[in-house]
C-alpha positions in Angstrom: 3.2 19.9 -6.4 2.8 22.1 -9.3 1.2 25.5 -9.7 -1.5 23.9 -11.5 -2.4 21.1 -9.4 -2.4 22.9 -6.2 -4.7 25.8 -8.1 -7.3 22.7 -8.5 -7.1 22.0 -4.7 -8.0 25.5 -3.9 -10.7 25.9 -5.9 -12.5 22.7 -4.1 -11.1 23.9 -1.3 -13.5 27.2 -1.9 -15.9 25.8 -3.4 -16.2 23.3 -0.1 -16.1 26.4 1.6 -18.7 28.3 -0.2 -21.2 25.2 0.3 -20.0 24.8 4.2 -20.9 28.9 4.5 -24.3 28.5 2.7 -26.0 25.7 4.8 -24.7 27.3 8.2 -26.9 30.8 7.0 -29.7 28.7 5.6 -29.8 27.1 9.0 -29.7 30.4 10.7 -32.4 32.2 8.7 -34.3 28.9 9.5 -33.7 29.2 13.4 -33.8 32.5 13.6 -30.3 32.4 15.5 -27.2 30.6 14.8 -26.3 27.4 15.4 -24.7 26.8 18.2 -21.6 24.3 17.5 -18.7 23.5 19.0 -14.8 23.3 17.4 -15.1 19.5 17.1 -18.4 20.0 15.6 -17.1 22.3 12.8 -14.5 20.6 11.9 -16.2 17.3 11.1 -19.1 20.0 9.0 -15.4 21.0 7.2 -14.7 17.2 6.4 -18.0 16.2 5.1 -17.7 19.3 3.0 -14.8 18.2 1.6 -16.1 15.1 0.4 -19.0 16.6 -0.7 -16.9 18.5 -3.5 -15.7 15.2 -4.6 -12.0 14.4 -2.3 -11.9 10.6 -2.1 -12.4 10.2 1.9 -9.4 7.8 1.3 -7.3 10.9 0.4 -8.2 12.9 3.6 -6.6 11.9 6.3 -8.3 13.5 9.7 -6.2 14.3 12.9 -8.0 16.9 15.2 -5.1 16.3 18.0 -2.2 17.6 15.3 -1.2 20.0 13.1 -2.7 20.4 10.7 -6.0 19.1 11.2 -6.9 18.1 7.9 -4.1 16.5 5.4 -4.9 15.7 1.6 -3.0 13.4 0.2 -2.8 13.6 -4.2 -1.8 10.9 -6.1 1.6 11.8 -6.2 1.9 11.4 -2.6 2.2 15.0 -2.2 0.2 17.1 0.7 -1.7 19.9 1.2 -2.8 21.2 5.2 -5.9 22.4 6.5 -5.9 24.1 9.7 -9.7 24.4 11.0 -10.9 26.9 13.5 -13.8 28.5 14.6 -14.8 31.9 17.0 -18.2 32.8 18.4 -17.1 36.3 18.1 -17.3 39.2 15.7 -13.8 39.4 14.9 -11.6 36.9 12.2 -9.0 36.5 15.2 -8.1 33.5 17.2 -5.7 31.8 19.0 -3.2 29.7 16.9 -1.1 26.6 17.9 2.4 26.2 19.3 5.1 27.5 16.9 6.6 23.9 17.2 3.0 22.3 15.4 2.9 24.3 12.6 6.5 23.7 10.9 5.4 22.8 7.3 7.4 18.9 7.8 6.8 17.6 4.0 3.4 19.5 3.6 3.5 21.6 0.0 0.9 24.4 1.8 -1.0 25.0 4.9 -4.3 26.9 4.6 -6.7 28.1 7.6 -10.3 27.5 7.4 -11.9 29.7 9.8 -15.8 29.7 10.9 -16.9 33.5 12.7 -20.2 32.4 14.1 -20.2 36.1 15.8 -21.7 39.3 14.0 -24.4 39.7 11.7 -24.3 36.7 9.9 -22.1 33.0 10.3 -19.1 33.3 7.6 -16.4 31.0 6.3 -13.2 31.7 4.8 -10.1 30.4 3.5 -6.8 31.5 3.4 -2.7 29.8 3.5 -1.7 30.1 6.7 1.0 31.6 6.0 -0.5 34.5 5.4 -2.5 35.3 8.6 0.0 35.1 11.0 -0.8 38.2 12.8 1.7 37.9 16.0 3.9 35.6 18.0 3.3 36.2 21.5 4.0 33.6 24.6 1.6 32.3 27.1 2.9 28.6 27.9 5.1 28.4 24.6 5.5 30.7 21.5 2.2 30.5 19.9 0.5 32.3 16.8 -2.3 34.5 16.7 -4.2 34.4 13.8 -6.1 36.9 11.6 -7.7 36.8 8.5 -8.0 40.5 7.5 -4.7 40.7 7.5 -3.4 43.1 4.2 -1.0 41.6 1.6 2.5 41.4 2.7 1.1 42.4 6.5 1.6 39.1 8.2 4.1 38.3 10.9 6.6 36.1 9.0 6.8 39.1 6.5 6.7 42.1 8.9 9.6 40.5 11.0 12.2 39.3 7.7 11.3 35.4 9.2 10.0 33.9 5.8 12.2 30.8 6.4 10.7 30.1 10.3 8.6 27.6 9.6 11.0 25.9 7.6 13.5 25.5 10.7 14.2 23.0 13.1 16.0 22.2 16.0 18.8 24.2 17.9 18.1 26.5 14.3 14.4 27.5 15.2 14.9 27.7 18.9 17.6 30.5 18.0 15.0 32.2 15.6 12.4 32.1 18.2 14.1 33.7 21.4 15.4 36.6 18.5 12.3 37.0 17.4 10.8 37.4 21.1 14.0 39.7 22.1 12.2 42.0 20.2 8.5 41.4 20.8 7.1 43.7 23.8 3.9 41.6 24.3 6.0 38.6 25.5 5.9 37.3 29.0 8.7 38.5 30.0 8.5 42.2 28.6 8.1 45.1 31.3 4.3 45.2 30.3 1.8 45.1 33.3 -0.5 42.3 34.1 -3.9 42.0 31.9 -7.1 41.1 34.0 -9.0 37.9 32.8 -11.8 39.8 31.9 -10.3 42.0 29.4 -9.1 39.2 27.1 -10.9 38.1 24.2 -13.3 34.5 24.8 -10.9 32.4 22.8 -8.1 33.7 25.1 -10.1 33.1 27.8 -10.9 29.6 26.5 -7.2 28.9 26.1 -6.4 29.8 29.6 -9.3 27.3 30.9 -8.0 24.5 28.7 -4.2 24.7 29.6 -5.6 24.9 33.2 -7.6 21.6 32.9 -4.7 20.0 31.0 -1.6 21.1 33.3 -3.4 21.1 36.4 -6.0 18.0 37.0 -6.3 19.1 40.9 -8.8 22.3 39.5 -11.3 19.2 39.7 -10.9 19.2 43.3 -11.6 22.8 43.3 -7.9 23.3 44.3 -6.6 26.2 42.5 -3.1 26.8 44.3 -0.8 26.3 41.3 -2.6 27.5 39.3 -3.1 30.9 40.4 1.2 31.6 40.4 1.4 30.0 36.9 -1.4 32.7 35.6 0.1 35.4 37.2 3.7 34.8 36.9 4.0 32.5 33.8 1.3 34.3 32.0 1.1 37.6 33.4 -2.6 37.4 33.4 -4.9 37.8 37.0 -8.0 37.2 37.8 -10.3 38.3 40.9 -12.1 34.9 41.2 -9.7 32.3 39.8 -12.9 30.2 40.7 -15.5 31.2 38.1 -13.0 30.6 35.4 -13.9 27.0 35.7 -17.0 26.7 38.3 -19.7 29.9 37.4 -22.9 28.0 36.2 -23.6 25.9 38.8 -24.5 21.9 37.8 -25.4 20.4 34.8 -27.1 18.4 33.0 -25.6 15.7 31.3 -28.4 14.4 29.1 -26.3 11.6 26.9 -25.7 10.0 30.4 -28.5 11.2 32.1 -26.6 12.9 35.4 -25.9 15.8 36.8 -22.1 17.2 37.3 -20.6 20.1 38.1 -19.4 23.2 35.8 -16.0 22.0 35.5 -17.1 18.9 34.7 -18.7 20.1 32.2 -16.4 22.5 30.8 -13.7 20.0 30.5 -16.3 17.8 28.4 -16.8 20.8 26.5 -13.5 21.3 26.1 -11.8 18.1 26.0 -10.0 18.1 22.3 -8.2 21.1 23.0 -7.1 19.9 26.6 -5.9 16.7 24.7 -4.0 18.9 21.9 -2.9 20.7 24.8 -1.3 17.7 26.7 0.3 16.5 23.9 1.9 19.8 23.5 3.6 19.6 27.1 6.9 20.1 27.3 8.5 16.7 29.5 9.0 19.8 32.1 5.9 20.9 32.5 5.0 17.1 32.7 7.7 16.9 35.7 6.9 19.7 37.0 3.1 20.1 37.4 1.9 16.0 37.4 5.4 14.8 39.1 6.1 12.2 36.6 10.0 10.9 36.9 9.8 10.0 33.7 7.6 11.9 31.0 9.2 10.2 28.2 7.8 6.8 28.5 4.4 8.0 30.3 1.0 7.6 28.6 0.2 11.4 28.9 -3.9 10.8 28.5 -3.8 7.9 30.7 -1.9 10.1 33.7 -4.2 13.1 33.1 -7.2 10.9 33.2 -5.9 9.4 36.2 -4.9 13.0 38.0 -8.7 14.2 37.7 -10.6 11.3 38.5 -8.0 11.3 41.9 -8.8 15.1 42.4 -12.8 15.0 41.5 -15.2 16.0 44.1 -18.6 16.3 43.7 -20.6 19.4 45.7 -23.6 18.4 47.8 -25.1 20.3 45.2 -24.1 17.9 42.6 -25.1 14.9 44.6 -28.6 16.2 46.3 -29.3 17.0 42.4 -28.4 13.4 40.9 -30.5 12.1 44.1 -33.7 13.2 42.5 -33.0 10.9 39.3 -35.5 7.9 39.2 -32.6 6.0 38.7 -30.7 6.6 41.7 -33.8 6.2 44.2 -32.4 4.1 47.6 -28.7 5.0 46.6 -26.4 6.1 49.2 -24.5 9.1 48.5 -21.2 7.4 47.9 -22.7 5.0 45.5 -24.1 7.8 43.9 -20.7 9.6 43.4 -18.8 6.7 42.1 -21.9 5.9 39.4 -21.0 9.6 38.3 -17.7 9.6 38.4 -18.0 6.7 36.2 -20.3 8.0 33.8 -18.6 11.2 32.9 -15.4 9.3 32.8 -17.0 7.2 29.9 -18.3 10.3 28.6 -14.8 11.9 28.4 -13.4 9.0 26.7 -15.8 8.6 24.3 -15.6 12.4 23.0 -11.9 11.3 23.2 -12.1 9.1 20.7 
């Protein structure tokens, strides 16, 4: 795509942007607070945006599992990526995705929208991607951090001689990589000491939930025994109450299906496109070695993990004695009760899903 061209992109881009940034304060000075969204919920606010500066819906093409999340196709057949993300915090910071999703493939540019809800005011930006790479560090596979702020010619790629990285493939970028991390002392392996979980930032924090929903269904069961090692050994991350990670709160209410359920329940709900972008990330050894699947390759990961949770779900008395109060379940036994639930946020997880 030519200079020109992709100049015109950006400037809709912005101007998208710009519009996107407006309505989100006009709704906050009418509130009084900010609105409270989630990722999913944001990026749908970016597409709409995007058709509202006049690119042809047909030309988008949506994926909020991959990398990038946002591809615009010109008439050409040429591409241009946006990456979407969004922080509650103060800070333009966040957790990027697996080295391995953001390899350009045929894509002319990759930029990152990013939403800070955090601070004095709700703010958009734009930016190629490129260009805030802040770090490389490793958590369950080389992943980027991301920072807008960062100063001309401060980003990782250009700090570390590694233009060409996200060009590689193959035995080539797997080479790159463990040089790269050979040199990087914030890596999993380096002689740092452990962090606490409550030092880390919220979208760490969120990350850590989300690969522990995705790599470990039993954590519906309240059973927390592999996941503890893999935090502290894989990640070098510990925590004094691996519980409230995924149960403080208490229940819920589920109001779209009209139930209670339990935190975790809830959480994953919350949560449930980045557990599915994180499945889809997993290696087939993770999928060996933490679901005991002979053969990840021909597995239907959603349809396993979907399976692994609804096996490992309890509900708390709690839970139950809460639901029992519903109009709808007066004269249900307890086990009837459960299985309704169960049933109900299952439909609930696959609609969000979809």
């Amino acid at each position: 795509m030519d200079k020109d061209r992709l100049l015109t992109y950006y400037t809709k881009f912005q101007n998208a942007i710009k519009k996107l940034e407006k309505d989100i304060q006009k709704e906050t000075k009418e509130k009084g607070k900010v609105p409270r969204m989630s990722g999913t919920e944001f990026e749908n606010r970016v597409g709409k945006a995007l058709q509202d500066v006049g690119i042809e819906k047909e030309k988008i093409f949506h994926s909020p599992q991959k990398f990038p999340d946002f591809i615009i196709t010109d008439d050409n057949g040429e591409k241009i990526g946006l990456e979407v993300k969004k922080t509650d915090s103060a800070k333009w910071e966040v957790i990027g995705g697996s080295i391995y999703e953001s390899l350009r493939n045929d894509i002319e540019e990759t930029y990152v929208v990013m939403g800070k809800l955090g601070g004095e005011k709700p703010e958009v930006r734009i930016r190629k991607y490129a260009e805030c790479l802040a770090d490389l560090k490793v958590t369950h596979s080389p992943r980027f951090y991301l920072d807008m702020t960062l100063a001309e010619g401060q980003d990782y790629l250009t700090t570390h001689d590694s233009k060409d990285l996200l060009n590689l493939t193959g035995d080539e970028l797997n080479k790159k990589i463990r040089q790269l991390l050979r040199s990087n002392k914030s890596t999993w392996w380096s002689e740092e000491a452990t962090t606490p979980f409550s030092s880390l930032s919220v979208d760490e924090k969120s990350a850590y939930l989300n690969d522990g929903l995705a790599l470990f269904p039993e954590i519906f069961g309240g059973n927390y025994d592999n996941f503890t090692p893999w935090l502290i050994y894989s990640c070098l991350v510990w925590c004094g109450n691996i519980r409230d990670i995924f149960s403080a709160g208490g229940n819920k209410e589920l109001s779209e299906k009209d139930i209670f359920i339990s935190a975790v329940m809830y959480r994953a709900l919350d949560n449930i496109q980045s557990i599915v972008s994180r499945i889809n990330e997993m290696s087939e050894d993770e999928i060996r070695k933490f679901w005991h699947v002979e053969k990840p390759d021909e597995c239907d990961r959603i349809a396993v993990w979907r399976s692994l949770a609804r096996e490992n779900l309890k509900l708390s008395t709690a839970v139950i004695e809460n639901n029992k109060k519903r109009k709808r379940y007066q004269g249900w036994s307890d086990e009837e009760i459960i299985t309704n639930v169960v049933q109900l946020f299952f439909e609930a997880i696959d609609e969000r899903i979809e």
